[in-house]
N, C-alpha and C positions, 0 to 999 in steps of 0.2 A: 468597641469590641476588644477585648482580651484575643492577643494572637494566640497565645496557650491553647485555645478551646479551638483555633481551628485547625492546628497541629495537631491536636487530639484527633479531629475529623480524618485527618490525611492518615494519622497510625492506624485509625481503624480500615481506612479503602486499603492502606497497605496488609494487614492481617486477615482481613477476610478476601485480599486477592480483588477486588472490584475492578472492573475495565475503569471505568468511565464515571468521572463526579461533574456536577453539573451544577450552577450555583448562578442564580439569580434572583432579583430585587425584590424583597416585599416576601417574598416563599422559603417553603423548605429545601436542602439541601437535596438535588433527586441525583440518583446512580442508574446504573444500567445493572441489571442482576444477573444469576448466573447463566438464564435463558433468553438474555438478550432488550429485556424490557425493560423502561425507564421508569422509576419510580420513587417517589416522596421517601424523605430519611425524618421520619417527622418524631423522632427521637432525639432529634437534634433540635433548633431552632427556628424562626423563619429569620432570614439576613436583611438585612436594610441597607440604604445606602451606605449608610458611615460604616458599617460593617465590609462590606465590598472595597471600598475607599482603603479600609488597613488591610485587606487580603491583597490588595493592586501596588500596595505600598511596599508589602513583604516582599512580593516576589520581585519586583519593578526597582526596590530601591529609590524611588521619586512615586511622584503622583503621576498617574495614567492621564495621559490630555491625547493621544490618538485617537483615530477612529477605531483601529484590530489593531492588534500585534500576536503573532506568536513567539514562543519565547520553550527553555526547558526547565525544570525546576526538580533539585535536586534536594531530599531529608530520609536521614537515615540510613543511605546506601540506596536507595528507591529514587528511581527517576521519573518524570512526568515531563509531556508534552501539553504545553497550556498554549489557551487560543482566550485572547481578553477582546469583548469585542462590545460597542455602544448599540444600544436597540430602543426602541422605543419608549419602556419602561425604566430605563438606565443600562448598567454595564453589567453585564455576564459573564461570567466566564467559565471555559470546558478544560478539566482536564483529562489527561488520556495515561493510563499508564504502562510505562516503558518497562518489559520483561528484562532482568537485568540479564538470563541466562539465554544467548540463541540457540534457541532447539535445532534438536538434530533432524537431518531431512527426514528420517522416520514418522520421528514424533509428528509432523504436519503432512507426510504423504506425499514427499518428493523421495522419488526412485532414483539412489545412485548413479543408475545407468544416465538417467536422463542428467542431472547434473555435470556427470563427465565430459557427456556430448556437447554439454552447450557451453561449455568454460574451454573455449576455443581463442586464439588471436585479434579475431575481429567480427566482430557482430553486434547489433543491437537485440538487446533482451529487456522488454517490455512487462511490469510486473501491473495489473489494473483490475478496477472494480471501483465500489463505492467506498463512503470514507466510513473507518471502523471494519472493514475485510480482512484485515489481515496483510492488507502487502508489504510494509517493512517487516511484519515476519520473516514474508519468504523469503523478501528480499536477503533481508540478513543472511537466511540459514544458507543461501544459495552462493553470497559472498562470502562465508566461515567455510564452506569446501573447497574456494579456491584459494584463501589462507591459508587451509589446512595442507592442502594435497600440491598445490603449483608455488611456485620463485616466483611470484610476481610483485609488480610495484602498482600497490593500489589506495587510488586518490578518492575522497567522497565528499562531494557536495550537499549539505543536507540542510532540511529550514523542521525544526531544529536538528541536531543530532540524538538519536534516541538509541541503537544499541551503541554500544563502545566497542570495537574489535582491538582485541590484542595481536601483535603481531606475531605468525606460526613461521610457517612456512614463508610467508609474503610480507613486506614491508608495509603499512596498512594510516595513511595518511588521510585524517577526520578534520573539516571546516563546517563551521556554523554558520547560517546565515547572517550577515548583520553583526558576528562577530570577528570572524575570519576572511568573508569575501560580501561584496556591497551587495550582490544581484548575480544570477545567475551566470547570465553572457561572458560579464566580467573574469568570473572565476572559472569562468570552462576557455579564457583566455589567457590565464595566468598559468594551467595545468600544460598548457600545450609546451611548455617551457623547463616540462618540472621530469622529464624520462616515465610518464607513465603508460601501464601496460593497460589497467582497469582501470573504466573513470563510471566514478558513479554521479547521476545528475538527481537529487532528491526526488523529482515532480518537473516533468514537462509543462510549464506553466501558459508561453508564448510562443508563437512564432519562430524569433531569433534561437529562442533554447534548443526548440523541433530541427531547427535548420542545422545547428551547431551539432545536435547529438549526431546526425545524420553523416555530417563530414568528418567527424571524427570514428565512426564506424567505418568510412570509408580509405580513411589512414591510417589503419590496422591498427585500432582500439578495440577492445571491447568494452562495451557501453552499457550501462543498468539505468533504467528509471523507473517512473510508475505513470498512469495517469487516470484519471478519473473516469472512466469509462465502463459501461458495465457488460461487453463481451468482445471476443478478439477481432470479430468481423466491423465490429463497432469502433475499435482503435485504430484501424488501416484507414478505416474512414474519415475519423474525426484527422489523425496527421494528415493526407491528403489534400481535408478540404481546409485546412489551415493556412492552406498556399496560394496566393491569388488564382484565379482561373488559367493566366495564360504561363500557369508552371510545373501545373498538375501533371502534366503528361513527364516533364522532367521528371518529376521528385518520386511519381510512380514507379519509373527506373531506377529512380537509387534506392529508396527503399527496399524495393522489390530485392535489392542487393545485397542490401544492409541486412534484413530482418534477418534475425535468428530463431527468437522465442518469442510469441505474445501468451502472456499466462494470467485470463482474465480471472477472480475468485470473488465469491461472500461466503460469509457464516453463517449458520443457521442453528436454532437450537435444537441439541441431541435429544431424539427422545429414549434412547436407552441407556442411559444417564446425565448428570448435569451435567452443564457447558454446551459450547459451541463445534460444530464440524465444518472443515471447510468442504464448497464445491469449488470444483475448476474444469474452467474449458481451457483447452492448450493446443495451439498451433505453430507447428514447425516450420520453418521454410522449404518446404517440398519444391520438386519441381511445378509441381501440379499448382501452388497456393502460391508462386512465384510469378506464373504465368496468368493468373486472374490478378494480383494487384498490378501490374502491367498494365494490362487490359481496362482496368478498370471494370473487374466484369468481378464486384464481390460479394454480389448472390449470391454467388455458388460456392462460397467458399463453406459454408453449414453444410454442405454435401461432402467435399471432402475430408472435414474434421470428421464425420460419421463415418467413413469408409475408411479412413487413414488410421486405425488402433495399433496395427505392427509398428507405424514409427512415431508413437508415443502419442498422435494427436489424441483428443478426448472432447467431444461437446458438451456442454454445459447440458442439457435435457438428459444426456447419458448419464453422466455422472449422478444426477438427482435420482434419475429412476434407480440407478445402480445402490446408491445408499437407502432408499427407501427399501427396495427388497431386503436388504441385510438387517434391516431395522431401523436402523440410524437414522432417520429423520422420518414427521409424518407426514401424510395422503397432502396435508392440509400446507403445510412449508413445499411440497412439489408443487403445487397450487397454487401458489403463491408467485413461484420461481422459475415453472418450467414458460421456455419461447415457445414453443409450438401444444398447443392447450390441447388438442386434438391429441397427443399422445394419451392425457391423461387416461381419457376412457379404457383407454388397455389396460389399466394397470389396478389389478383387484385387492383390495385394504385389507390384508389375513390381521386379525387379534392374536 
């Protein structure tokens, strides 16, 4: 394979703005388009191994002999987040591409107010959902307000690194996985040493990471991650049950102490013009949502995100119906997304 022609590939995902190139064995090159759906580039080729083989070479500098690696890869001022990984048919690989510009909380629908509030001393703030939602967005944008606006010293753990922050207001200190720090634990062991205010932890991946972000919120950090989860009542759960059984009642207390923000989201495709909208459920640390993770009583906490709109909470079923009456997404993407189906019937599809 001529590396040329798959350079060409990459100037074209960077020109027409593509999320997401996808490239595997025997097939054509598929992307993600601008409504979300994965689809054949059969304008281009189909790739075969020895083709894969010099794209793993390009990026990799040696021959690929792992199982996955993730990695960032950087042409013509455009950065990419790439995932190389062995599958049945041979090796794959996904790229994802990294917005060089962090939008302003506007542009994605974070309310100043809220920002302010939660870019406090010590807290954990929890950004989650599926993979491709959007969370290093917000993450970002939510980290460029407190560059922007506070003195702080802010350290980021990241696998890879994907936006760049310049330092504003805030001293703003960037590590790669694999480049900078070995594993996670490691480098959330090496910051404690380092006077920082903000620690960012890429991805809650394990246990020790869960534990370590925990005490570090509790020694007047403030803490960012993300995790894979797809709503907020679902993230106090899954941290919790990460804990052996006989600790749970512990770490339900500290949490309960620690949390600040869970800010679960996905995209969906606009239907009043192209691209994607985000939805978000968001929960504060109330006294009310403090006192159920305690308890362990986190039913109930979908009742309070609905009743708690003065202090910025928002359920994810709210937010769907809310965009769908504006127009912004349709009957059939609520359908799809909304937790409690039985709303749907209420909600009548005007043309």
């Amino acid at each position: 394979m001529q590396v040329q022609k798959f350079l060409m590939l990459i100037d074209e995902i960077i020109q027409q703005k593509i999320s997401d190139l996808h490239i595997t064995p025997n097939d054509y090159p598929y992307i993600r388009n601008k409504v979300g759906d994965v689809v054949p580039v059969e304008s281009f080729w189909k790739l075969g191994d020895d083709d894969i083989k010099d794209i793993c070479n390009l990026l990799l500098s040696r021959e690929f002999i792992e199982k996955t690696i993730d990695l960032s890869f950087e042409y013509k001022g455009s950065r990419f987040r790439v995932n190389i990984s062995r599958v049945l048919r041979g090796v794959t690989l996904a790229f994802r591409t990294i917005p060089t510009i962090i939008p302003k909380p506007e542009d994605i629908m974070l309310p100043e107010s809220l920002l302010e509030y939660t870019a406090k001393d010590k807290w954990i703030i929890l950004v989650t959902g599926p993979t491709g939602s959007g969370k290093s967005t917000t993450m970002a944008a939510m980290l460029d307000y407190i560059n922007t606006h506070h003195k702080r010293h802010i350290i980021m753990l990241e696998d890879p690194i994907e936006f760049v922050h310049q330092n504003k207001s805030s001293l703003v200190h960037q590590r790669e996985l694999g480049k900078q720090f070995d594993s996670f634990p490691d480098g959330i062991k090496s910051i404690l040493r380092e006077d920082p205010d903000v620690i960012v932890i890429g991805e809650m991946r394990d246990l020790e990471t869960i534990e370590a972000a925990i005490t570090l919120a509790e020694t007047w950090h403030l803490v960012f991650s993300t995790l894979h989860t797809n709503d907020t009542v679902q993230t106090v759960d899954r941290i919790i049950q990460s804990f052996p059984a006989d600790k749970q009642n512990q770490v339900r207390m500290q949490f309960g102490l620690a949390m600040r923000l869970i800010m679960s989201q996905i995209l969906l495709p606009r239907k009043d013009k192209w691209g994607r909208v985000v939805v978000r459920e968001i929960m504060m640390n109330s006294d009310s949502i403090r006192n159920l993770i305690i308890r362990g009583d986190t039913q109930h906490m979908y009742s309070v995100l609905e009743t708690s709109k003065q202090e910025w909470m928002q359920l994810m079923d709210d937010n769907l119906i809310s965009l769908y009456r504006r127009g912004a997404i349709t009957l059939d993407s609520v359908k799809n997304s909304i937790r409690d189906f039985s709303r749907v019937s209420g909600i009548a599809e005007t043309e």
